[in-house]
N, C-alpha and C positions, 0 to 999 in steps of 0.2 A: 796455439803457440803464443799467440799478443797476449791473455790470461796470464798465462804462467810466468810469462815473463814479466811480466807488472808485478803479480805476485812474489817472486824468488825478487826482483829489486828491492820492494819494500819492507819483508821481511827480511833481506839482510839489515836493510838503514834501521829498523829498526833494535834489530840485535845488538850491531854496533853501537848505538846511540844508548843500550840500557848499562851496555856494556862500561861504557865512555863514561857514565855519568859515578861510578864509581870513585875515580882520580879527580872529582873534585872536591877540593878542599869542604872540612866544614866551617861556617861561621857564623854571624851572627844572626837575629830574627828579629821581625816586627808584628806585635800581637795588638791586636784591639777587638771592641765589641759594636756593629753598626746596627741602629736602631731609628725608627720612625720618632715622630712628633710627638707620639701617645706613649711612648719608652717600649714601644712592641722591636721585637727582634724583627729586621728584615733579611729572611731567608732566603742563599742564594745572591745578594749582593753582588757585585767583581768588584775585588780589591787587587790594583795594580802598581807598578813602580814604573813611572811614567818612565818611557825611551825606552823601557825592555819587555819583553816579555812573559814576563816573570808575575805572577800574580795568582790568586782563587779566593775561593767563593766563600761567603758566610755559613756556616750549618745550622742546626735548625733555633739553637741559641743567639744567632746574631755573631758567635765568634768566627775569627778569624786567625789563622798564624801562614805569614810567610817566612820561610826558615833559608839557612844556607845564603845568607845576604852581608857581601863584607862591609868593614866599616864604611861610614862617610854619611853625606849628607843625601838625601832623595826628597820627593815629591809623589806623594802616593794619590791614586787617582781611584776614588770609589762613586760607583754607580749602581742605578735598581732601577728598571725600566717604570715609568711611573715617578718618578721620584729627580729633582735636581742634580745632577753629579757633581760633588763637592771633591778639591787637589789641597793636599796638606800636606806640610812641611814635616821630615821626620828626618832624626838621627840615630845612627846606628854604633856604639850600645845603645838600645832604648830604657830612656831613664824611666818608663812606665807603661802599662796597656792602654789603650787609645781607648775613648769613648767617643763614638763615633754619630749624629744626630740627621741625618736627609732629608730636609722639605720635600714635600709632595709636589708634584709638575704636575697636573692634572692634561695637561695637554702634551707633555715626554717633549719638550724641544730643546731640552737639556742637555738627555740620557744621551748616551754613546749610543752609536748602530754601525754595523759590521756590512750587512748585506746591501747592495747597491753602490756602495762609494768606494773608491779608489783607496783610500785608506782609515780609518777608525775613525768618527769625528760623530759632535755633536748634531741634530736636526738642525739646530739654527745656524750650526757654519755649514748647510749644506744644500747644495743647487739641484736638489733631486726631491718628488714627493711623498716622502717616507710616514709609515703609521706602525703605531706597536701597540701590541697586548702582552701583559702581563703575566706571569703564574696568578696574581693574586686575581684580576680581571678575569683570565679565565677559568679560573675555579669558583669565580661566581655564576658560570652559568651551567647550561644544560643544553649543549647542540643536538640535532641531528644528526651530524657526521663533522667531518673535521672541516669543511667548507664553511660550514652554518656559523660557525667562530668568525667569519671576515665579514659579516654581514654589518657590522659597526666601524668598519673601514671606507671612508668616502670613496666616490668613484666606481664603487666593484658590485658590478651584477651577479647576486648571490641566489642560483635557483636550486635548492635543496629539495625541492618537492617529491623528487622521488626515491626519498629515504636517506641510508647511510651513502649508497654508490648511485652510477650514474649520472650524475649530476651535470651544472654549468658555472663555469667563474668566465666572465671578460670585463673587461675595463675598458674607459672612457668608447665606448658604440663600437665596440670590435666584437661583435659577436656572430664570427662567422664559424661554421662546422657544428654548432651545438656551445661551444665554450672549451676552455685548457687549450684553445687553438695557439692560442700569440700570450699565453701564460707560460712560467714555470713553476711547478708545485715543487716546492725543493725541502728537504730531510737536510740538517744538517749540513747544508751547505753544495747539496749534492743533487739534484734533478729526482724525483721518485720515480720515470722511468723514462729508460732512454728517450725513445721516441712513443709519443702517442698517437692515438688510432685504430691500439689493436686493443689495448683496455686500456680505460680513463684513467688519470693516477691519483683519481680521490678511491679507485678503489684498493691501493695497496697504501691508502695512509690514514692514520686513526690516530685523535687525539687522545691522551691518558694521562694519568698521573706522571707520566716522565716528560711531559711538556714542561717544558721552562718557560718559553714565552714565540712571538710571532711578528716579526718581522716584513713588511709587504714595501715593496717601491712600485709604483704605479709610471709606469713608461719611464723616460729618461735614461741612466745609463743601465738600467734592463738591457737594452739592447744590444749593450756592450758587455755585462758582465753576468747575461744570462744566457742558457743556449735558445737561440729561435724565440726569444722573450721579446716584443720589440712595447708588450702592453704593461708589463710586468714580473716580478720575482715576487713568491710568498712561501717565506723559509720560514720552517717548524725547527725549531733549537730545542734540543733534549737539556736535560739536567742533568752534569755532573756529579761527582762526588765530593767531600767539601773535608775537614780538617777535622772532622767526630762524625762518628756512626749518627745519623738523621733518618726520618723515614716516615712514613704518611700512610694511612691505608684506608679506603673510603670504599662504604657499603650503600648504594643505593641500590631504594625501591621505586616504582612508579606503575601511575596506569595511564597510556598512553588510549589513542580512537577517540578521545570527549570521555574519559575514566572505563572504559571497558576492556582495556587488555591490558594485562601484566607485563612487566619490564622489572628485572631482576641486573643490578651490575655492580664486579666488586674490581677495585681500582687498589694498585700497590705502587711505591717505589719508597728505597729505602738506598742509602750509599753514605759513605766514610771512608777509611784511610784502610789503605794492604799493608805498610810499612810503616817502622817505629818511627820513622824519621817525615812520615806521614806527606811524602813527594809519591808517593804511589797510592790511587784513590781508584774509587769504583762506584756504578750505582748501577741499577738494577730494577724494571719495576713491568709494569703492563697493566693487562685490564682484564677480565671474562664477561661476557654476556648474555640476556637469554631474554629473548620476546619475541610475544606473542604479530608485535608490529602495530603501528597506527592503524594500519588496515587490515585485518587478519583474514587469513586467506580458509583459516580451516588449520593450522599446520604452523607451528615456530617458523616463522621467516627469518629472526637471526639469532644467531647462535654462531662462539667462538669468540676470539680475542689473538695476543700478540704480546709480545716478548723481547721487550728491548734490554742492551746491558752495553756500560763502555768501562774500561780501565785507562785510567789517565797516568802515565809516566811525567812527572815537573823535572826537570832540571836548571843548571844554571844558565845554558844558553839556549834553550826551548820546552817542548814537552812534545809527547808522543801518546795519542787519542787511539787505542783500538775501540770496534764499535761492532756491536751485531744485533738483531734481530726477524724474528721467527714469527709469520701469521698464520694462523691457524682460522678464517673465519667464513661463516656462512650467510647471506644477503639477499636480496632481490630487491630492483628498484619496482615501485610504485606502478600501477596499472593507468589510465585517464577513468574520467568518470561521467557516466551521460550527463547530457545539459540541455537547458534550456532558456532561451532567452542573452540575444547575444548583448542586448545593452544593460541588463539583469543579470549575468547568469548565476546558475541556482541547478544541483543537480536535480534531474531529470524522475519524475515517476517517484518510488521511495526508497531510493538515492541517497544516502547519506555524502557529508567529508569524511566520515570512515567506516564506508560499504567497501570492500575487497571484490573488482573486477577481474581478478584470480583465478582462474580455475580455482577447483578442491583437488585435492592430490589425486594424481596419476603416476603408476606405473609401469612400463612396457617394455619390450625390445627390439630392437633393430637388428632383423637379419643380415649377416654379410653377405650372403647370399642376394638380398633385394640391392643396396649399394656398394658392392665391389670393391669396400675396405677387405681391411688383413681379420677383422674381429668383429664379436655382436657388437654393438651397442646400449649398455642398460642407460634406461630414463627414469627419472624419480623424482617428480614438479619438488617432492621436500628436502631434496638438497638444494634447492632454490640456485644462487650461484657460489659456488666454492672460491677464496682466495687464499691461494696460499704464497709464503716465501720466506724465502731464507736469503741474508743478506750478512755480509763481513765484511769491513771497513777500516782503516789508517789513515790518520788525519797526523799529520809531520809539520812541527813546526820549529826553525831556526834561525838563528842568527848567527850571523857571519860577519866580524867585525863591527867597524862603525855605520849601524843605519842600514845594512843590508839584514834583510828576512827571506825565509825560503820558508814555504809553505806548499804541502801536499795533500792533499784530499782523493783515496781512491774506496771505490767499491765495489763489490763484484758481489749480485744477487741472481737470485735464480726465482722467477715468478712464475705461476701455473693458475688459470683461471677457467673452469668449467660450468659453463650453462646451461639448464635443462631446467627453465623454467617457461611459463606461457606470456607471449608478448605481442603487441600492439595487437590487443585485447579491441575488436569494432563488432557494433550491431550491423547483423546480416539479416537480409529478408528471405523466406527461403521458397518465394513467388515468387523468386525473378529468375530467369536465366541470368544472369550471372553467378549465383550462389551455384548452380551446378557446373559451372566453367571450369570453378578457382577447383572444386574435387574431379575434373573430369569427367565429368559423369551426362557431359550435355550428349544428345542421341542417345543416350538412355530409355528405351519412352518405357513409360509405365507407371506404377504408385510410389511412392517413399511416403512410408510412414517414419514418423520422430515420435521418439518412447523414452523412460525414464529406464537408463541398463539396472540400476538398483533394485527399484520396485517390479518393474514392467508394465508402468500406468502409461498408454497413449495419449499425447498430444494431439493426434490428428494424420491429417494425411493431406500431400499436395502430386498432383499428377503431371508427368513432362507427358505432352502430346504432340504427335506430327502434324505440322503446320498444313492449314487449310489449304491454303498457296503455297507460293513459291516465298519462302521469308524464312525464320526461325525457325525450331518447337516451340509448342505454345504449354503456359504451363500457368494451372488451373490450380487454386488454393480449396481442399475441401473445408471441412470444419477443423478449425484449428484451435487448441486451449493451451499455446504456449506462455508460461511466465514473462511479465514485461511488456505486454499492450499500451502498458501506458507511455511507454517508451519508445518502443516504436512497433509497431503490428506485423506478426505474422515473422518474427525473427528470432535471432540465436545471435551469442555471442559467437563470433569467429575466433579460435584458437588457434594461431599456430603455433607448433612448436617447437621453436626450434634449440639446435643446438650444439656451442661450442667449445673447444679444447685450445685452448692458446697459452703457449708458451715462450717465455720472455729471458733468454739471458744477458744481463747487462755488466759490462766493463764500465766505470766510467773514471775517469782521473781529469784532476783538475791541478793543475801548478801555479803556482803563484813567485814572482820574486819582486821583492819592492828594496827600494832605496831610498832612505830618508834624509833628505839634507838640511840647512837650513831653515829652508823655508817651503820646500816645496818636497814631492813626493813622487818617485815615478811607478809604475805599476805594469810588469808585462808578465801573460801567461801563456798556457796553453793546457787544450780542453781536450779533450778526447773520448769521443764514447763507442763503442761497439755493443750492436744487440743485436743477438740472433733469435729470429722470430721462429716458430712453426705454430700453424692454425687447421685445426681439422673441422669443417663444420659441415651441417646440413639444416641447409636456412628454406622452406623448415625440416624438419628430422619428421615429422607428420600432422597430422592436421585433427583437429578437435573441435565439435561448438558445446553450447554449452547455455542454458537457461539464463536467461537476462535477470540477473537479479545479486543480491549480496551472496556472496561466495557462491558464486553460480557452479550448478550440477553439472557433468556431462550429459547432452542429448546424443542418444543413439539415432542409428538410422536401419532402417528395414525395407528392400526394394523387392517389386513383385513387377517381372516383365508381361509385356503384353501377353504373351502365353501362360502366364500363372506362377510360373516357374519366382521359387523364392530364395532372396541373394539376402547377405550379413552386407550392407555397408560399410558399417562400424566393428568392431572386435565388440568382446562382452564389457568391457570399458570405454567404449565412443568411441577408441580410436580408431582414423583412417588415415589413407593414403600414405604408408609406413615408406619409409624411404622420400617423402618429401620432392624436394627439388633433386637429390641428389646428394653427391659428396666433393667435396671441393679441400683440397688439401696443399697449405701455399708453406714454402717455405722461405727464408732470408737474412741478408746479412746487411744491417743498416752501418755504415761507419761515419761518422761526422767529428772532423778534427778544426779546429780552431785558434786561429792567435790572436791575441789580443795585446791595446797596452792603454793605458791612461796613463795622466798626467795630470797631478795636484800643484798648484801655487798660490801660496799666503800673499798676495800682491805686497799687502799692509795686513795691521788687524781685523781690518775693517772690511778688504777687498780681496776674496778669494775666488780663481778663475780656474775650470778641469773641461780636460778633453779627454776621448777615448775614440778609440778604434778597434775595430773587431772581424776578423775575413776566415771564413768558415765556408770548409768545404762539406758536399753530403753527395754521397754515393748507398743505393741500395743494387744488391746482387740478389733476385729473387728466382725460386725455382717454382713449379707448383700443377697441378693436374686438377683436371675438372669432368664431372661426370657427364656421360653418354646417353641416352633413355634409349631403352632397348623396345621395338615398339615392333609386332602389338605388343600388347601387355601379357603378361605367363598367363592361361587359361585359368591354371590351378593356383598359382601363386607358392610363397615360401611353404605354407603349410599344406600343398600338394590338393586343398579341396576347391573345388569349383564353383560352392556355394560361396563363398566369403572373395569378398570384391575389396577388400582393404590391403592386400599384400600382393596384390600382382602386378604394381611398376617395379620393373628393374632396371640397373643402372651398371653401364663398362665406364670405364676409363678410357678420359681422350688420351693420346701421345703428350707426353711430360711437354711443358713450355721453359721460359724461363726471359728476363729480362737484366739488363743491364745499365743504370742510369744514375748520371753523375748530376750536381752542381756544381761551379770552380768557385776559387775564392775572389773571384772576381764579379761571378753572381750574388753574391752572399756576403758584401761588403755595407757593414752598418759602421755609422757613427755619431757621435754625440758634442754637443757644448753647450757649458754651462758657465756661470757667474755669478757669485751671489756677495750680496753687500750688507755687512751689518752695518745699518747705522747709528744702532750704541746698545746697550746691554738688552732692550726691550725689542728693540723692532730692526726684521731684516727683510730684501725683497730676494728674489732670483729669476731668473730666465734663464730658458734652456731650447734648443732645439735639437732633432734628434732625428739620423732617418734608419731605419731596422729592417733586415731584410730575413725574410720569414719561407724557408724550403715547405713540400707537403709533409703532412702528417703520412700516418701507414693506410689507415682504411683508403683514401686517394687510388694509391696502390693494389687494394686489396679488389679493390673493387671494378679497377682495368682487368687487375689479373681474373677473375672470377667470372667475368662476361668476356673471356677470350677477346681484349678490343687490345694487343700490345703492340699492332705493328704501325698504328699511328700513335702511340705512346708519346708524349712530352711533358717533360714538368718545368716549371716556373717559376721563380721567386718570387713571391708578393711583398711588395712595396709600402710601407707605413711611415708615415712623417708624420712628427707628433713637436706641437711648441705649446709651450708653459711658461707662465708667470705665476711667481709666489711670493706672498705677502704673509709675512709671520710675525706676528705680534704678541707681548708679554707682559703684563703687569701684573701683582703681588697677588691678584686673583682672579685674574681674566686671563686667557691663553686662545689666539685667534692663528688658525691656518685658513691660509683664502687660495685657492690654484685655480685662476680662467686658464682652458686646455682648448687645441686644436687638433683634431686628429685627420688625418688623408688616408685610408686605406685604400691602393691602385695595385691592377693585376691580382685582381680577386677571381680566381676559374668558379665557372658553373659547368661540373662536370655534370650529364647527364647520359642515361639510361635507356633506348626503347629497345624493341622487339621487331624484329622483321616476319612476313607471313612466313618465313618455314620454322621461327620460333629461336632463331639465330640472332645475335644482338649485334647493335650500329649505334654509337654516338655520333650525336647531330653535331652541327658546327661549335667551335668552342665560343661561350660568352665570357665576356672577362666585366666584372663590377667594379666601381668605384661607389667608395663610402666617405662623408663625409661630416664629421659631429664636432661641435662646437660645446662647452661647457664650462661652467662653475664648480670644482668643489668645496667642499668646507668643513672645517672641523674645527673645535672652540669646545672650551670648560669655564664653567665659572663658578671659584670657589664662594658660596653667597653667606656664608655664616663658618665658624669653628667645622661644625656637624651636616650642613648639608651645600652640596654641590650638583652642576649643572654640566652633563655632556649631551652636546649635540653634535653630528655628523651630516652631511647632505650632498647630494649631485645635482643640479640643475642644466639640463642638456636637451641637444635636437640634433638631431642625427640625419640626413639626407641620403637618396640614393642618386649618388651623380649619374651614375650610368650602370643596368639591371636590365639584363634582359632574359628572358626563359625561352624556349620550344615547350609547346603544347602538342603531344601527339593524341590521335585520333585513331584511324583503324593501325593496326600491322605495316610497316614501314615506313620510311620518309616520305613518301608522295606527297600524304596530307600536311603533315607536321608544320604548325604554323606557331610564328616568332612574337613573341609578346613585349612591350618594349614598356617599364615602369620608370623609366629618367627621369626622376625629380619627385620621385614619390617619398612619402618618408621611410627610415630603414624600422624594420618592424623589433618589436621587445626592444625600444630605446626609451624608457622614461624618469623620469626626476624622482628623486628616490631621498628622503630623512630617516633619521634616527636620533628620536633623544631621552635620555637618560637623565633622570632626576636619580641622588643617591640623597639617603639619611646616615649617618653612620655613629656610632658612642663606642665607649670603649670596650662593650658586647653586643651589642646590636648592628647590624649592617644591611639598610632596606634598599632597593631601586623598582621604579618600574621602567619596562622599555621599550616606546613606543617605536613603533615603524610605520613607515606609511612609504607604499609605492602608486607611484603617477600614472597616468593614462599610455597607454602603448598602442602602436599600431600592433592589429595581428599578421600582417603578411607587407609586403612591401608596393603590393597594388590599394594597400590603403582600403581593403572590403570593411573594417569596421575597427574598435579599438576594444581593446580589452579594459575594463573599468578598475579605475585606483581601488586602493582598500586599505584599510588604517588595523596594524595588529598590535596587542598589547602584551606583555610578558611581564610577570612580577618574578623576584629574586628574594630573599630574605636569609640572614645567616644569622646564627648566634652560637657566642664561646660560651657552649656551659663551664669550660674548663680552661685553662692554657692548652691543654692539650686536646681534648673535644669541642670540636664543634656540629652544629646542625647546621644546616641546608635546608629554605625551602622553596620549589620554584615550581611556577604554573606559566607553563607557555600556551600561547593565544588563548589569553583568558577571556573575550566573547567569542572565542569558536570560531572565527571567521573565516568565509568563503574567500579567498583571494586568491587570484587567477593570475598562474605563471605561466601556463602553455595551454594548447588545445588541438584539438584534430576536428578537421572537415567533417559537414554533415555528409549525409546520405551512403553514411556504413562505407562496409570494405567494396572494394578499394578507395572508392574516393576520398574518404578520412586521410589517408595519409598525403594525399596535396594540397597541403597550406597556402601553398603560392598560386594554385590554379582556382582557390576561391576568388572568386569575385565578387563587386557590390551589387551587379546585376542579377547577381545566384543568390545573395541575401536579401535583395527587394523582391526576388520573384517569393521565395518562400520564407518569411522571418521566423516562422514558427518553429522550422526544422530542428529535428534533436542532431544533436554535435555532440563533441569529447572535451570537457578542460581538465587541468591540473591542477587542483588547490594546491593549497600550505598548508602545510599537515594541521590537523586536527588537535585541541585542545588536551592538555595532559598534565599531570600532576606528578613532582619526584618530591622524595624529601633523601636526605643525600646524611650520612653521620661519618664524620672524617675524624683518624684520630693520631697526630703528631704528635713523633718521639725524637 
């Protein structure tokens, strides 16, 4: 019902509003042509008439025409992110076409920006710490995914490593949950998904040819004018349609892994005028894609693209923005990869940066008969993950009298994300008991032999035996000729895998009304988002090992009981234990509404002071059922035979649950102040304090609900106070940003997980963390010559854990469970991070190279060792063969380098996945140990031919 009624309001407003713009008169028009230094047309421009509304963009000419403008006199205000924004006097008749000329900003402290402030103003009248990219900036490069684009933004931890999706963004030492925790990745103006937790929202966003450019605020009034932002806002602005048919279409090739796998991608957008009177505009464009991946697994790992399109209605007292797009694409994030050597590290054995820890394809079915769903389940590791969505949007803007605006922004998509690929990929030994635990299979006595299902070549054989005493089975390694000794002895990769269906529909609407007086500007809204969740998973759906090595095989398994008698393990494809953990099926309805307001005042020229406010409620209503293990196990299992030991867990449905939990807007009250003083055209300061109150994310939730623990259920806002000083400086070719930051993050939960002996789960007491980082950022240009200039970027930071504490469980229950207390330790992945950029450029040629380098890190926050900096190189090169043609040529990490984003605990499954229960004492006992890290993708080559019309 909320749906359709959002919808039927906005589509009436806007029928009406197309309607309306009929009766009004026609009149006059102001035409000009806006170009750079070197007489190049800058495409995409905004040309406006200052105090209205009324304005658009350059086409691919540089021109411009505002029409329907009565007589008198104005002030027109043209901007290009990049470039100085020059205000010029114009009368209307116009006695001529304007030629229009913009210096370069090399530092944008110029340019206009939308996102983060109260109302439309320059960086240097502004008390917040704002960064932009370009169309032109970013069409010089070649990301990984849409994240990989901010890595030239001070301040922001950008861990891309694990391909397009997946990923992490936090800023200034807020990197709790993984990352996108206390971010907003925002489309337009608009959040890319409600709430996260249930999938990341780098995976429903892709940069392409209809990127305009990128707008980031790093904390400050984030807090206020973003939802649950209290670290940041990073808005992707689509491109428009402009006053003539324009359009771009760019065909790149590449080989990505260090030049060994193919990368095929073709990029479009094109847009111009619907109507003669050309107040009705459109554009239109996307991307398709097809590779093989950095790390190829065996199998296309992505493949797919998306489809965006808006129509812009202008009139004379606003305009009205429809907007849609359609993803169509297929992904999987990145494996870890053996290691060794924690103050070295270097993978493991012959290990490459792009050996694929991947399975090779698999695939199988899941009976509903083994899990107590309505349907099979088919698996297929080569659809890797699926993202799809469809999305429609209205973006309303008006005026109303003198100084009054009204602005609307809603959207309504519908996301759907499906998993069935193989994850947190660890070396297992298959001498231990424990490797027969995690399949069941412990009291088993007898042989297991591991074979290759393909060929039927034997690796060997290891036998479970009945314990001499009173103690375990004991279990005896025969001759073993498994792949990967060098790696670690007598092991298999552990696959599990698992797999899920989550589905995402979002309402969201944002209202805006400002009042412009004098001097000063008021700003109050209201936000609203609804998403309703449904998640089907089984974590894992089954279980897989598989040869230690690049694009590792599946290893079968073949049991012979103490009586002779001989059992299938594995299916004729490795797999086992079909039905996994079970089936887990949650349902919900997240709603979160919000009001806000700020306040803009011009003291003087010189002295401008804003405040905000923001009180947001979150309420989630979730339903959801969790599986039963029906125990013993079927003798015969799904396929009725008794020989095959892979399908006989089966699984009922518990009794449906369901919970109910609110935050008020009394919980969830952020706010903000700022001040910033220009002290003459070159150099301004500002200060700001801020405190942001941040609700859970969904997995929080997903994951109470999933281990039955909802009857002590509580949630909590987490607390972030963030203060800043800025120091912005300017001269004729120098451009310096300086922000020393503070950050307090309090009322941080460490939610936690154990197992009681009847296999029944209990969270131990709650810990709550405080974090605490301190920092410098920086950002500066320097133009050194006509033809070449200097960007550099940097964070300088130290992060603290004021207060951290974990439970460490030991056997089955709380008895043992003992509390670990790291106070004062440092907070880990916090380090000092550059970027700088030398450019050459001439009137066809345009070179950069662009160095990175990331600082030393703690890896866990009991401080067991530190991940080691690493310095990565990128080269970029274009040239115009044509006006209209150009080339592209770029090589990312041009020496290949190993540099280390993340990593997993030695000594295989399970222990790898507790980072925080290493310690120094577990790596002085054993340094040699083989471990898991995550490099930076591997070294690759595109050459890129674009051709504007």
């Amino acid at each position: 019902m909320r749906k359709n009624y959002f919808l039927s309001k906005f589509l009436s407003a806007l029928i009406l509003t197309m309607v309306a713009t009929v009766t009004f008169a026609q009149s006059g028009k102001i035409s000009g042509k806006v170009r750079d230094s070197k007489n190049e047309p800058l495409i995409g421009s905004t040309v406006s008439i200052k105090g209205t509304t009324k304005g658009t963009t350059t086409n691919a000419n540089g021109d411009f025409l505002l029409e329907n403008v009565a007589d008198g006199s104005y002030t027109l205000t043209i901007s290009f992110l990049g470039y100085s924004t020059k205000e010029l006097s114009v009368s209307v008749p116009q006695s001529g076409s304007l030629n229009i000329s913009l210096e370069e900003d090399q530092a944008s402290l110029d340019e206009v920006v939308v996102t983060g402030v109260f109302d439309k103003r320059t960086k240097m009248n502004a008390s917040v710490a704002i960064s932009t990219l370009n169309a032109k900036q970013i069409e010089a490069l070649v990301p990984n995914s849409a994240a990989d684009l901010l890595k030239n933004i001070p301040g922001v931890y950008v861990n891309t490593s694990r391909g397009e999706v997946g990923n992490s963004i936090y800023t200034r030492g807020l990197n709790y949950n993984g990352g996108f925790f206390y971010v907003s990745m925002q489309e337009d103006g608009l959040p890319v998904v409600g709430i996260s937790g249930l999938v990341q929202p780098d995976g429903f966003l892709r940069a392409d040819a209809t990127l305009n450019r990128i707008e980031v605020v790093r904390g400050g009034t984030a807090s206020i004018l973003g939802a649950n932002a209290p670290g940041g806002i990073f808005n992707y602005v689509s491109k428009t349609g402009g006053q003539t048919l324009a359009g771009e279409v760019r065909a790149r090739v590449g080989l990505e892994g260090n030049g060994k796998n193919p990368y095929y991608r073709t990029d479009f957008n094109v847009g111009g005028p619907l109507s003669k009177d050309k107040t009705l505009t459109f554009n239109v464009g996307g991307f398709y894609r097809n590779a093989d991946g950095a790390k190829y697994p065996g199998y296309k790992l992505s493949y797919g693209g998306q489809v965006k399109a808006n129509v812009v209605k202008n009139y004379k007292s606003g305009s009205v923005k429809v907007y849609a797009k359609v993803i169509d694409d297929n992904t999987a994030p990145f494996e870890f990869t053996p290691s060794v050597d924690f103050a070295n590290p270097r993978p493991a054995g012959s290990f490459t940066n792009s050996s694929s820890t991947i399975i090779q394809s698999q695939q199988f079915t899941i009976p509903k008969s083994l899990t107590g769903y309505s349907e099979d389940i088919d698996y297929d590791t080569k659809k890797v993950q699926s993202f799809n969505e469809k999305s429609f949007g209205i973006n309303w803007e008006q005026t109303f009298g003198t100084g009054w605006t009204f602005n609307n922004n809603l959207r309504i998509s519908n996301k759907d994300n499906i998993t069935q690929t193989t994850a947190v990929v660890s070396p297992f030994r298959v001498d231990q008991l424990t490797f027969y635990g995690v399949g069941g299979n412990v009291g088993r006595m007898g042989t297991y032999e591991f074979y290759n299902p393909t060929t039927g070549a034997s690796y060997g054989t290891v036998q479970q035996l009945p314990p001499t005493a009173a103690g375990p089975p004991r279990v005896i390694a025969g001759t073993l000729s498994l792949p990967g000794g060098d790696v670690m002895p007598n092991a298999v990769f552990y696959n599990p895998n698992p797999y899920g269906n989550n589905g995402m529909n979002d309402v969201i609407d944002q209202a805006t009304i400002t009042k412009k007086l004098k001097n000063m500007t008021f700003t109050g809204g209201l936000y609203y988002a609804q998403t309703k969740v449904t998640r089907v998973a089984i974590i894992p759906a089954a279980q897989s090992f598989a040869t230690i090595e690049d694009k590792p095989q599946t290893v079968a398994i073949r049991y012979t009981n103490l009586g002779g008698q001989k059992f299938d393990l594995t299916n004729a494809n490795g797999i086992t234990n079909f039905g996994g953990g079970g089936l887990y099926d949650n349902e919900g309805t997240i709603k979160q509404t919000a009001l806000f307001l700020g306040h803009n005042w011009d003291i003087s020229e010189k002295l401008n002071i804003d405040w905000g406010v923001r009180m947001e409620k979150f309420n989630i209503n979730s339903s959801f059922t969790t599986p039963k293990r029906v125990t013993p196990d079927s003798p015969t299992g799904a396929d009725g035979n008794a020989s095959t030991l892979y399908d006989g867990r089966t699984f009922t449905r518990n009794p449906a649950q369901g919970f109910d939990k609110s935050l008020s807007f009394k919980d969830l009250l952020s706010y903000s102040f700022g001040v910033n003083y220009k002290v003459n055209d070159g150099f301004a300061v500002y200060g700001r304090f801020s405190q942001g109150r941040k609700s859970p994310d969904l997995s929080y939730f997903m994951d109470i609900a999933n281990q039955q623990l909802t009857s002590g259920i509580s949630i909590e806002a987490q607390d972030i106070k963030m203060a800043e000083f800025g120091l912005k400086y300017r001269s004729k070719n120098l451009s310096l940003f300086a922000t020393p930051f503070y950050t307090l993050a309090s009322n941080v939960p460490n939610f936690q997980i154990f197992q009681n002996a009847d296999l029944t789960y209990y969270a131990p007491p709650r810990a709550y963390q405080k974090f605490e980082t301190k920092g410098l950022e920086l950002e500066g240009n320097y133009v050194i010559t006509k033809n070449f200039s200097l960007r550099a970027v940097g964070t300088i930071q130290t992060s603290v854990a004021k207060e951290f504490s974990v439970y460490l469980a030991k056997t089955n229950g709380p008895a043992d469970d003992t509390k670990v207390v790291y106070d004062g330790g440092k907070n880990d992945n916090v380090g000092n991070m550059f970027t700088v950029t030398p450019t050459y450029s001439n009137d066809k040629l345009t070179a950069s190279i662009n160095w990175q380098y990331m600082g030393k890190r703690w890896a866990n926050v009991g401080n067991a060792f530190q991940l080691p900096s690493f310095n990565a190189f990128d080269l970029n090169a274009s040239y115009k063969i044509s006006k209209k043609i150009q080339a592209n040529v770029s090589v990312n990490n041009i020496l290949n380098t190993y540099g280390i984003m993340g990593w997993a605990a030695p000594g295989g499954f399970p222990a790898s996945l507790d980072t925080q229960g290493f310690t120094k004492a577990m790596l002085e006992a054993n340094p040699q140990a083989i471990y898991a890290t995550l490099p930076i993708m591997p070294r690759a080559y595109f050459l890129t031919l674009s051709y504007k019309f």
